[in-house]
C-alpha positions in Angstrom: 17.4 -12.1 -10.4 18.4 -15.5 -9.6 17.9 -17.4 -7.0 21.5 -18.3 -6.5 22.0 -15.1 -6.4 19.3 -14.5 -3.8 20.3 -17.6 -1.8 23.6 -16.1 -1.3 22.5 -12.6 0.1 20.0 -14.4 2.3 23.2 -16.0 3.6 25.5 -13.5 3.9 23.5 -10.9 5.1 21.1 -12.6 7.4 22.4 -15.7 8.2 19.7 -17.6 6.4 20.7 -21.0 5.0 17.7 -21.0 2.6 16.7 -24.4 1.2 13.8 -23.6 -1.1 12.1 -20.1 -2.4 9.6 -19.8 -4.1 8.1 -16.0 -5.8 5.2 -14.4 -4.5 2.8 -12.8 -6.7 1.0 -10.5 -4.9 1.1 -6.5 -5.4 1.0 -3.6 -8.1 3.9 -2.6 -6.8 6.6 -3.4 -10.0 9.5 -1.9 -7.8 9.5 -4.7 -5.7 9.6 -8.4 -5.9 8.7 -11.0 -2.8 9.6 -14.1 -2.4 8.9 -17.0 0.5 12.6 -18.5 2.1 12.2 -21.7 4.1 14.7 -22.7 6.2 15.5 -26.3 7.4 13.5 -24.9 10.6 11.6 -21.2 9.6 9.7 -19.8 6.6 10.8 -15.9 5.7 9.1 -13.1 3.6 11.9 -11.7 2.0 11.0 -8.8 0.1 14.0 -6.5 -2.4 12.3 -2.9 -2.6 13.3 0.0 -4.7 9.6 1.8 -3.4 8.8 4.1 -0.6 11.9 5.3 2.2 13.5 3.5 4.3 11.6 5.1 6.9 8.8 2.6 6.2 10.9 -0.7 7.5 11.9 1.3 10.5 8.8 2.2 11.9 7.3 -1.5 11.4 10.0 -3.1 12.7 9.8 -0.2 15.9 6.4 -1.7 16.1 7.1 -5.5 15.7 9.6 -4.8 18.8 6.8 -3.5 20.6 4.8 -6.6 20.2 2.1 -4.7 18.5 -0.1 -7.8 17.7 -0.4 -7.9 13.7 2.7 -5.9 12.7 5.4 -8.6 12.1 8.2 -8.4 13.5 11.8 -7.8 11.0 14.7 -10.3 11.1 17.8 -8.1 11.6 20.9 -8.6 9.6 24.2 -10.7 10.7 25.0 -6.9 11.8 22.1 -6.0 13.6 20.8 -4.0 10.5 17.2 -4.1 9.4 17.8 -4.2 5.5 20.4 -4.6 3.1 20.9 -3.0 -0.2 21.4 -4.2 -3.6 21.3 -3.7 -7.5 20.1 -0.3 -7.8 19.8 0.9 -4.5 17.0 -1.6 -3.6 16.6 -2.8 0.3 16.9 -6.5 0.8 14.1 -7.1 3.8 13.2 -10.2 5.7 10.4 -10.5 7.7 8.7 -14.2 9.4 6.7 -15.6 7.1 3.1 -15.6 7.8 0.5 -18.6 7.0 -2.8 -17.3 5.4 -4.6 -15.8 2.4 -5.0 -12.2 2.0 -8.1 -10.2 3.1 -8.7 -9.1 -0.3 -9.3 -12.5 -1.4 -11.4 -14.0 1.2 -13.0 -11.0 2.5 -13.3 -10.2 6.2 -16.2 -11.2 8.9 -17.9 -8.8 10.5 -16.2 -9.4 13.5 -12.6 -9.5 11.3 -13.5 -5.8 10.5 -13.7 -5.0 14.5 -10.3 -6.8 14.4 -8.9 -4.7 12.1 -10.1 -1.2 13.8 -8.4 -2.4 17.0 -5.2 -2.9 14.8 -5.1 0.4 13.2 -6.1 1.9 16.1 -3.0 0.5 17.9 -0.7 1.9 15.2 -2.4 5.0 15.2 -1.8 6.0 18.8 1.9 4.4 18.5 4.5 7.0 19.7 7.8 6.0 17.9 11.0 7.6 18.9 11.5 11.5 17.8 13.9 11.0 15.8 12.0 8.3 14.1 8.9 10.3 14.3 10.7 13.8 12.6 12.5 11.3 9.9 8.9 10.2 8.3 7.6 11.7 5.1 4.4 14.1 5.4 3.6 14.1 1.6 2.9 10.9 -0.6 6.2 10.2 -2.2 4.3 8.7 -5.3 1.8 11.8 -5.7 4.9 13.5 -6.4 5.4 11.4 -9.6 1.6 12.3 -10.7 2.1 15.0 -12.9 5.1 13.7 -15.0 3.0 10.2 -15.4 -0.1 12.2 -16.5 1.8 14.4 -19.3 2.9 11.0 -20.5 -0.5 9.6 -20.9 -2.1 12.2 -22.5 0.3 12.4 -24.5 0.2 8.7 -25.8 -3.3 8.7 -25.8 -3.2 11.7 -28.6 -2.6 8.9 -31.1 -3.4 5.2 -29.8 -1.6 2.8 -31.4 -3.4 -0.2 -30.4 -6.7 -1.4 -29.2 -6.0 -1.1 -25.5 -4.5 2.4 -25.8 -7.7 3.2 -27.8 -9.8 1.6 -24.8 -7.9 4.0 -22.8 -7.8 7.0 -24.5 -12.1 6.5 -25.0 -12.1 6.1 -21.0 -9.9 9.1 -20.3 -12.5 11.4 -23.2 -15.3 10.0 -20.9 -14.8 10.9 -18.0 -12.5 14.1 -18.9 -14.5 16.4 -16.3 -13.1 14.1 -13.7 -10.1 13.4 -14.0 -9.6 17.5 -14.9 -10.6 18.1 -11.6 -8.1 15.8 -10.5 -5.3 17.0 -12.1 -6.6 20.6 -11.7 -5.0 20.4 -8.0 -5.6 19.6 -4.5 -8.5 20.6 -2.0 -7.2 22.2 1.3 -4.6 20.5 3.1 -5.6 19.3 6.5 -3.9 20.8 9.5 -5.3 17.7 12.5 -2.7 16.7 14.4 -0.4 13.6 12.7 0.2 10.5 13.6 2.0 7.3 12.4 -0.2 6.3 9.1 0.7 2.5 6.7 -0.5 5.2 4.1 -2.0 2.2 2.1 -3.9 -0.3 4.8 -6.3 -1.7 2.0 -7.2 -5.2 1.9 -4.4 -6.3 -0.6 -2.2 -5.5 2.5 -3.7 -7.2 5.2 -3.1 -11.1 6.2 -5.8 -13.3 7.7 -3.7 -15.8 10.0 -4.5 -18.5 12.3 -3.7 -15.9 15.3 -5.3 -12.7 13.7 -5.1 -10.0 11.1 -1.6 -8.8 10.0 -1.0 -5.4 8.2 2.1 -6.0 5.6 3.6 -3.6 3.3 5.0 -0.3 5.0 6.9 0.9 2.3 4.3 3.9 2.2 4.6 5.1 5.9 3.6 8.5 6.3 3.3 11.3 9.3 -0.6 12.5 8.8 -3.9 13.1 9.8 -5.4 9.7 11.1 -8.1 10.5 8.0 -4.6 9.1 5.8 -5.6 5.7 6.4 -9.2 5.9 7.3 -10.4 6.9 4.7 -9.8 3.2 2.9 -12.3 1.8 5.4 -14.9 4.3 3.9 -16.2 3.1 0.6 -14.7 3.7 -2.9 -12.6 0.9 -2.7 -14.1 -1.9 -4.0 -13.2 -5.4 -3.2 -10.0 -4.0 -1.2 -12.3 -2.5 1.3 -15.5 -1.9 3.2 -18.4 -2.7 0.9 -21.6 -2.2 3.4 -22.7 0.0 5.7 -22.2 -3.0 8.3 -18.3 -3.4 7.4 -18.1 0.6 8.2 -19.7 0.4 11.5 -18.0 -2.6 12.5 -14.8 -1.1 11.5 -15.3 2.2 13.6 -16.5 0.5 16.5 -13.5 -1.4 16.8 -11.2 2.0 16.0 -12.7 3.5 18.8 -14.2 7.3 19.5 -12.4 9.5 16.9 -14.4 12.4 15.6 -14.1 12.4 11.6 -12.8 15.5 9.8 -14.5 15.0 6.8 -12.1 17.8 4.7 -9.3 15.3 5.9 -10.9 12.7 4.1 -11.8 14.8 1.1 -8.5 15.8 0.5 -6.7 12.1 1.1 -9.6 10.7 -1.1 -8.6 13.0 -4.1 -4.6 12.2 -3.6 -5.1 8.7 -4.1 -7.9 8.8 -6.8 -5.2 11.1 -9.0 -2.6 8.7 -8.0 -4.6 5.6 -8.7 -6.4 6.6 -12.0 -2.8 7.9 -13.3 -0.9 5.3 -12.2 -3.1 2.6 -13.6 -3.4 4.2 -16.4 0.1 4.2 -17.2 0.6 0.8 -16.6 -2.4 -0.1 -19.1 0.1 1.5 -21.7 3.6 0.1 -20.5 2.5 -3.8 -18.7 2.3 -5.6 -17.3 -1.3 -6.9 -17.1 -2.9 -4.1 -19.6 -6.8 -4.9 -20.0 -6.8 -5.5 -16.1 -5.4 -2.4 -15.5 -8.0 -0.2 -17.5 -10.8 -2.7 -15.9 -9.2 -1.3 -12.4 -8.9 2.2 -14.0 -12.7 2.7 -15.1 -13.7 1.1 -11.5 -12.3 3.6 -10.1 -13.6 6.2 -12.1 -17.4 4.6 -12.4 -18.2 4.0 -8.5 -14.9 3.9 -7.0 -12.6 6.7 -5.3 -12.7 9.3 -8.2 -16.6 9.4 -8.0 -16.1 10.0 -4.5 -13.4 12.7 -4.4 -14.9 14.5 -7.2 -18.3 14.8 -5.2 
């Protein structure tokens, strides 16, 4: 899309008289594209989003209202609106643009990771509206895509036709016992009480600004046990989460008492293995990024989530 284009939605819809933007390069989500708007006075996040429901937008900016320090708050529309939409269906969103490097690429202190327990805490014990609450999803929208994605890799991985798919395919014959129990179907559902979950609060998703942490990205909001999100901050997720047993702790001190239900996180640590080993999979055979996306494949598999959920 152009940015003429994009210049005149920003204006249109929100009343933003954008001077310069400039794309942002962050993500594996290929649904969506993010860009930074500045303003003769204010920078923007403006993100265009075919991913997740709208559901996602709605509950962060329910909790931007709040002032629920490190959820930022959305810039409504020139009609009071919280998105847009455009091209196929996708949600034009704007959000204040917030000055600092992700955690995934500078890591967090010790004390950051206390930080960050207090923050998803605080989301955790949020009570949004009912209607809001009884409009949020209670099963992964993208698990539902898993078993369509996997046919299609096994498939293409019958007969590789070039030396990434044949990287792949020797990957997938490796560690067939695994992924089979995968794809073989899920361990009992948990039945804890549900709360308001980001549904993917890794590291990749979380700002380190001057004023604090800031979790970004709701497209994946989701109705669950709390273990939805917790289970991130448990190991298995390499650089995007805790590495030590110090982050963990420091973590869980800062979440506060909460008495773990370890099926809970058995069973949300198996959804997003299957989703991440088939969904980086396929992406190693259709682009972008290829090699980088088996490399993130086999992590996973080696010592990462699907070592963990297979356990």
């Amino acid at each position: 899309m152009g940015d003429t284009l994009l210049r005149r939605w920003l204006y249109d819809d929100f009343g933003l008289d954008v001077v310069e933007l400039s794309p942002v390069g962050h993500g594996a989500d290929l649904a969506a594209q993010v860009w930074r708007a500045r303003t003769a006075t204010n920078a923007y996040a403006v993100k265009w989003s075919g991913a997740g429901t709208n559901t996602g937008h709605q509950v962060a900016a329910y909790l931007g209202d709040c002032g629920l320090p490190g959820v930022p708050e959305a810039v409504r529309t020139v009609e009071g609106g919280l998105w847009t939409f455009h091209g196929k269906k996708k949600r034009l969103t704007v959000t204040p643009w917030i000055d600092g490097p992700r955690a995934a690429e500078v890591g967090l202190t010790v004390e950051q990771w206390s930080q960050y327990g207090v923050l998803l805490r605080r989301v955790h014990d949020a009570e949004p509206p009912v209607r809001l609450r009884e409009a949020l999803p209670r099963h992964s929208h993208i698990d539902a895509r898993v078993p369509g994605l996997a046919a299609e890799v096994r498939e293409r991985l019958r007969a590789p036709e070039d030396d990434v798919e044949a990287e792949l395919a020797g990957l997938w014959a490796e560690y067939a016992d695994t992924i089979d129990v995968l794809l073989a179907g899920d361990p009992p559902a948990p039945e804890g009480p549900r709360v308001v979950c980001h549904g993917d609060p890794h590291l990749g998703n979380v700002l380190v600004g001057r004023d604090g942490l800031h979790l970004i990205d709701w497209d994946d909001v989701i109705l669950a046990p709390r273990e939805q999100d917790l289970m991130f901050m448990l190991g298995g997720m390499g650089d995007v989460g805790t590495t030590n047993a110090e982050q963990v702790q420091a973590f869980l001190r800062g979440y506060g008492p909460h008495l773990l239900d370890d099926d809970a996180i058995r069973y949300y640590r198996h959804i997003r293995a299957r989703e991440d080993v088939v969904g980086w999979s396929h992406q190693a055979l259709t682009g972008p990024d290829r090699e980088e996306c088996i490399a993130i494949t086999r992590g996973i598999l080696t010592g990462g989530l699907a070592a963990l959920a297979v356990k």
